[in-house]
C-alpha positions in Angstrom: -19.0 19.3 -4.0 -18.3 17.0 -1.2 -20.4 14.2 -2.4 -17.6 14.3 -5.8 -15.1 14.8 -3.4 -15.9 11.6 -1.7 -16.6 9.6 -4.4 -13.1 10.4 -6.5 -11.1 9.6 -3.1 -13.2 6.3 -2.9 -12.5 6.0 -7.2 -8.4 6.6 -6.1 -8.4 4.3 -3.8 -11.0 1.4 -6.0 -8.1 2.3 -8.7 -4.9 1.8 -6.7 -6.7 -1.6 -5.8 -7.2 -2.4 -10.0 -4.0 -1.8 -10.5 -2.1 -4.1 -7.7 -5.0 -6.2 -9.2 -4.2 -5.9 -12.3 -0.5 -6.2 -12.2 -0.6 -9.4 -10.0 -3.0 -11.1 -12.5 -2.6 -9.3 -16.2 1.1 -8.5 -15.2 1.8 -12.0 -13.4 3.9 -10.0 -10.7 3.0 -11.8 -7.8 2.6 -9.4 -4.5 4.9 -9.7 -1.1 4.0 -9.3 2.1 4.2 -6.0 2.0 2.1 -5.3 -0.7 -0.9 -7.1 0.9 -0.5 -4.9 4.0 -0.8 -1.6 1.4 -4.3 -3.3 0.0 -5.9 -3.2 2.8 -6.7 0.3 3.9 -7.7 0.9 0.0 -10.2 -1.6 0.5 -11.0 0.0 3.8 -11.4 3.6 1.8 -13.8 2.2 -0.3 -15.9 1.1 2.0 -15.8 4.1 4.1 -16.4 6.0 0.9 -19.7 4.0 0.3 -20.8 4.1 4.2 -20.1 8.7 3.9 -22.3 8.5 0.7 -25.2 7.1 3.2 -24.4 8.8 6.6 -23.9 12.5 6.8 -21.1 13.7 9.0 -17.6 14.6 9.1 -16.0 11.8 11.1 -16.1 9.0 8.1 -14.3 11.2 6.1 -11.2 11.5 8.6 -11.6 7.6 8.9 -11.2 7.7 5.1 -8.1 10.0 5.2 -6.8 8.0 8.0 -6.8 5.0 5.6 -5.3 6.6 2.9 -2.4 7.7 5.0 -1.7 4.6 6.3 -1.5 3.0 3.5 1.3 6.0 2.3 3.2 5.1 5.3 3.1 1.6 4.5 4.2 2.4 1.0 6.9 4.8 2.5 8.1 2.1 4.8 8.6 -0.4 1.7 10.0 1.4 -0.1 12.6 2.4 2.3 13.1 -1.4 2.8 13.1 -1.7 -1.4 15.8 0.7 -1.5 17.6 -0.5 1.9 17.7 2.4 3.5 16.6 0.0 6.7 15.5 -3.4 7.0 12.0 -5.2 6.6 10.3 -8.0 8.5 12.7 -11.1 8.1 9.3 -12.7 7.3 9.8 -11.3 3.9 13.4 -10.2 3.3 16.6 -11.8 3.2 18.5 -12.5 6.2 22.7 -12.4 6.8 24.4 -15.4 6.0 27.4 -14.9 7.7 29.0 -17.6 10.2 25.6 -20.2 8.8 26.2 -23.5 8.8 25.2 -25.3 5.2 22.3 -26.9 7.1 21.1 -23.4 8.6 21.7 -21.5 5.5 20.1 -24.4 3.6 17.0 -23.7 6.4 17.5 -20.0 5.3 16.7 -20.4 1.8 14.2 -23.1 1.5 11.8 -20.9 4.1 12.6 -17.6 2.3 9.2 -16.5 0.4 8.8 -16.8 -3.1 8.3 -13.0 -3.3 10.9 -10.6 -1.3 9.9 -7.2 0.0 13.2 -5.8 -0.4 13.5 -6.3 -4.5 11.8 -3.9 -6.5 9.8 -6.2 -9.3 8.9 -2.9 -11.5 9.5 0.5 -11.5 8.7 4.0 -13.8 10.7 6.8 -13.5 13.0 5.2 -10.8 10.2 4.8 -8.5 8.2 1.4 -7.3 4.9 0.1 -7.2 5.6 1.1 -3.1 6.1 4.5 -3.7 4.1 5.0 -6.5 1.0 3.7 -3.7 2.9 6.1 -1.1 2.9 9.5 -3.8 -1.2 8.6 -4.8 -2.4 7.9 -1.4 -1.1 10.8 0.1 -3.0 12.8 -2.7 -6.3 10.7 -1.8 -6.1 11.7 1.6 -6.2 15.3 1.1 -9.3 14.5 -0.8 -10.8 12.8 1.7 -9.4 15.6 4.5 -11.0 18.5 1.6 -14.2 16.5 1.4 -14.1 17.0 5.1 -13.3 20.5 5.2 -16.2 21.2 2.5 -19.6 22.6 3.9 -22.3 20.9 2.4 
Protein backbone atom coordinates (compact mmCIF):
# COMPACT_ATOMS: atom_id res chain seq x y z
CA UNK A 1 0.00 0.00 0.00
CA UNK A 2 2.71 2.41 0.50
CA UNK A 3 4.55 1.66 -2.59
CA UNK A 4 0.78 2.94 -4.52
CA UNK A 5 0.79 5.48 -2.03
CA UNK A 6 4.05 6.84 -3.22
CA UNK A 7 3.67 6.45 -6.64
CA UNK A 8 0.03 8.32 -6.99
CA UNK A 9 1.59 11.41 -4.93
CA UNK A 10 4.64 11.23 -7.39
CA UNK A 11 1.67 10.72 -10.48
CA UNK A 12 -0.18 14.20 -8.68
CA UNK A 13 2.63 15.93 -8.75
CA UNK A 14 4.10 14.53 -12.66
CA UNK A 15 0.27 15.72 -13.43
CA UNK A 16 0.18 19.15 -11.98
CA UNK A 17 3.54 19.57 -14.04
CA UNK A 18 1.53 18.33 -17.53
CA UNK A 19 -0.89 20.50 -17.00
CA UNK A 20 1.22 23.99 -16.36
CA UNK A 21 2.91 22.20 -19.32
CA UNK A 22 0.26 21.79 -21.14
CA UNK A 23 -1.39 25.01 -20.72
CA UNK A 24 1.80 27.07 -21.44
CA UNK A 25 2.33 25.17 -24.73
CA UNK A 26 -1.30 23.62 -25.99
CA UNK A 27 -3.05 26.59 -24.20
CA UNK A 28 -0.36 29.33 -25.22
CA UNK A 29 -0.74 30.85 -21.61
CA UNK A 30 2.55 31.84 -21.05
CA UNK A 31 3.72 31.31 -17.13
CA UNK A 32 4.82 34.41 -14.65
CA UNK A 33 7.22 34.33 -12.24
CA UNK A 34 5.35 32.94 -9.96
CA UNK A 35 4.25 30.12 -11.70
CA UNK A 36 7.86 28.92 -12.30
CA UNK A 37 8.54 29.10 -8.52
CA UNK A 38 5.13 26.57 -8.04
CA UNK A 39 7.02 24.00 -10.79
CA UNK A 40 9.68 23.46 -8.98
CA UNK A 41 8.90 21.46 -5.84
CA UNK A 42 6.53 19.21 -8.37
CA UNK A 43 9.52 18.40 -10.10
CA UNK A 44 11.28 17.97 -6.83
CA UNK A 45 8.19 15.39 -5.78
CA UNK A 46 8.89 13.41 -8.61
CA UNK A 47 12.12 12.86 -8.04
CA UNK A 48 11.80 12.16 -4.43
CA UNK A 49 8.99 9.77 -5.47
CA UNK A 50 11.44 7.78 -7.75
CA UNK A 51 14.50 7.95 -5.18
CA UNK A 52 11.44 6.34 -2.03
CA UNK A 53 10.66 3.60 -4.77
CA UNK A 54 14.54 2.62 -4.45
CA UNK A 55 15.51 3.47 -0.78
CA UNK A 56 13.36 2.21 2.06
CA UNK A 57 12.68 4.63 4.81
CA UNK A 58 10.38 7.14 6.06
CA UNK A 59 12.36 10.39 5.77
CA UNK A 60 11.96 10.71 1.69
CA UNK A 61 8.53 10.64 2.17
CA UNK A 62 8.35 13.80 4.50
CA UNK A 63 10.84 15.40 1.98
CA UNK A 64 8.10 14.56 -0.60
CA UNK A 65 5.31 16.16 1.64
CA UNK A 66 7.52 18.92 2.38
CA UNK A 67 7.56 19.64 -1.40
CA UNK A 68 4.15 19.43 -1.94
CA UNK A 69 3.35 21.85 0.70
CA UNK A 70 5.53 24.26 -0.45
CA UNK A 71 4.45 24.41 -3.53
CA UNK A 72 0.60 25.04 -1.79
CA UNK A 73 2.07 27.88 -0.05
CA UNK A 74 3.44 29.16 -3.11
CA UNK A 75 0.13 28.73 -4.75
CA UNK A 76 -1.65 30.32 -1.64
CA UNK A 77 0.73 33.24 -1.72
CA UNK A 78 -0.18 33.90 -5.58
CA UNK A 79 -3.16 33.75 -5.33
CA UNK A 80 -3.46 36.08 -2.52
CA UNK A 81 -1.34 38.45 -4.81
CA UNK A 82 -3.97 37.37 -7.94
CA UNK A 83 -6.82 38.50 -5.93
CA UNK A 84 -4.84 41.53 -4.19
CA UNK A 85 -5.40 40.70 -0.97
CA UNK A 86 -1.39 41.84 -0.60
CA UNK A 87 1.21 42.61 -2.94
CA UNK A 88 3.74 40.41 -5.05
CA UNK A 89 7.37 40.83 -5.88
CA UNK A 90 7.51 44.19 -7.97
CA UNK A 91 9.66 41.83 -10.21
CA UNK A 92 6.39 40.68 -11.54
CA UNK A 93 3.51 42.99 -10.59
CA UNK A 94 2.66 46.36 -11.30
CA UNK A 95 3.97 49.19 -9.40
CA UNK A 96 2.16 52.78 -8.28
CA UNK A 97 2.29 55.37 -10.72
CA UNK A 98 1.50 58.18 -8.74
CA UNK A 99 3.73 61.47 -8.61
CA UNK A 100 6.08 59.42 -11.92
CA UNK A 101 7.53 61.51 -14.10
CA UNK A 102 6.70 60.44 -18.05
CA UNK A 103 10.26 59.38 -18.33
CA UNK A 104 10.06 57.16 -14.98
CA UNK A 105 6.65 55.84 -15.76
CA UNK A 106 7.79 55.26 -19.30
CA UNK A 107 10.94 53.21 -17.34
CA UNK A 108 7.95 51.54 -15.42
CA UNK A 109 6.21 50.08 -18.29
CA UNK A 110 8.87 49.14 -20.73
CA UNK A 111 10.66 46.91 -17.74
CA UNK A 112 7.27 45.47 -16.61
CA UNK A 113 7.26 41.58 -17.65
CA UNK A 114 5.24 40.39 -20.36
CA UNK A 115 3.35 38.13 -17.90
CA UNK A 116 2.07 39.72 -14.50
CA UNK A 117 1.57 37.64 -11.31
CA UNK A 118 -1.19 39.72 -10.15
CA UNK A 119 -3.73 39.00 -13.29
CA UNK A 120 -5.48 35.86 -13.22
CA UNK A 121 -5.01 34.47 -17.17
CA UNK A 122 -7.69 31.53 -16.48
CA UNK A 123 -9.87 30.38 -13.99
CA UNK A 124 -12.85 27.49 -13.27
CA UNK A 125 -15.18 27.88 -10.83
CA UNK A 126 -13.82 31.35 -9.66
CA UNK A 127 -10.59 29.86 -8.80
CA UNK A 128 -6.95 30.15 -10.60
CA UNK A 129 -4.41 27.97 -11.98
CA UNK A 130 -2.58 29.35 -8.32
CA UNK A 131 -5.11 27.99 -6.24
CA UNK A 132 -6.15 25.20 -8.15
CA UNK A 133 -1.99 24.14 -7.66
CA UNK A 134 -2.54 25.27 -3.83
CA UNK A 135 -6.16 22.92 -3.35
CA UNK A 136 -4.17 19.63 -5.33
CA UNK A 137 -0.91 19.92 -3.61
CA UNK A 138 -2.19 20.06 -0.34
CA UNK A 139 -4.10 16.74 -1.16
CA UNK A 140 -0.61 15.21 -2.51
CA UNK A 141 0.97 15.99 0.62
CA UNK A 142 -1.24 14.01 2.71
CA UNK A 143 -0.42 11.32 0.40
CA UNK A 144 2.86 11.54 0.74
CA UNK A 145 2.51 12.16 4.86
CA UNK A 146 -0.17 8.63 4.61
CA UNK A 147 2.48 6.88 2.58
CA UNK A 148 4.63 7.81 5.48
CA UNK A 149 2.39 6.83 8.21
CA UNK A 150 1.77 3.30 6.38
CA UNK A 151 3.74 0.22 7.84
CA UNK A 152 5.06 -1.69 5.13
Amino acid sequence: MRRILILTAAAGSAAMMLGALGFQYLGELPPCKMCYWQRYPHIAAVGIGMLALMIPGTPLLYLGALAALTTAGIGVYHSGVERGYWEGPTTCTSGPIGNLTPDQLMDQIMGAPLVRCDEVPWEMFSLSMASWNAILSFGIALLWIAAARHKS
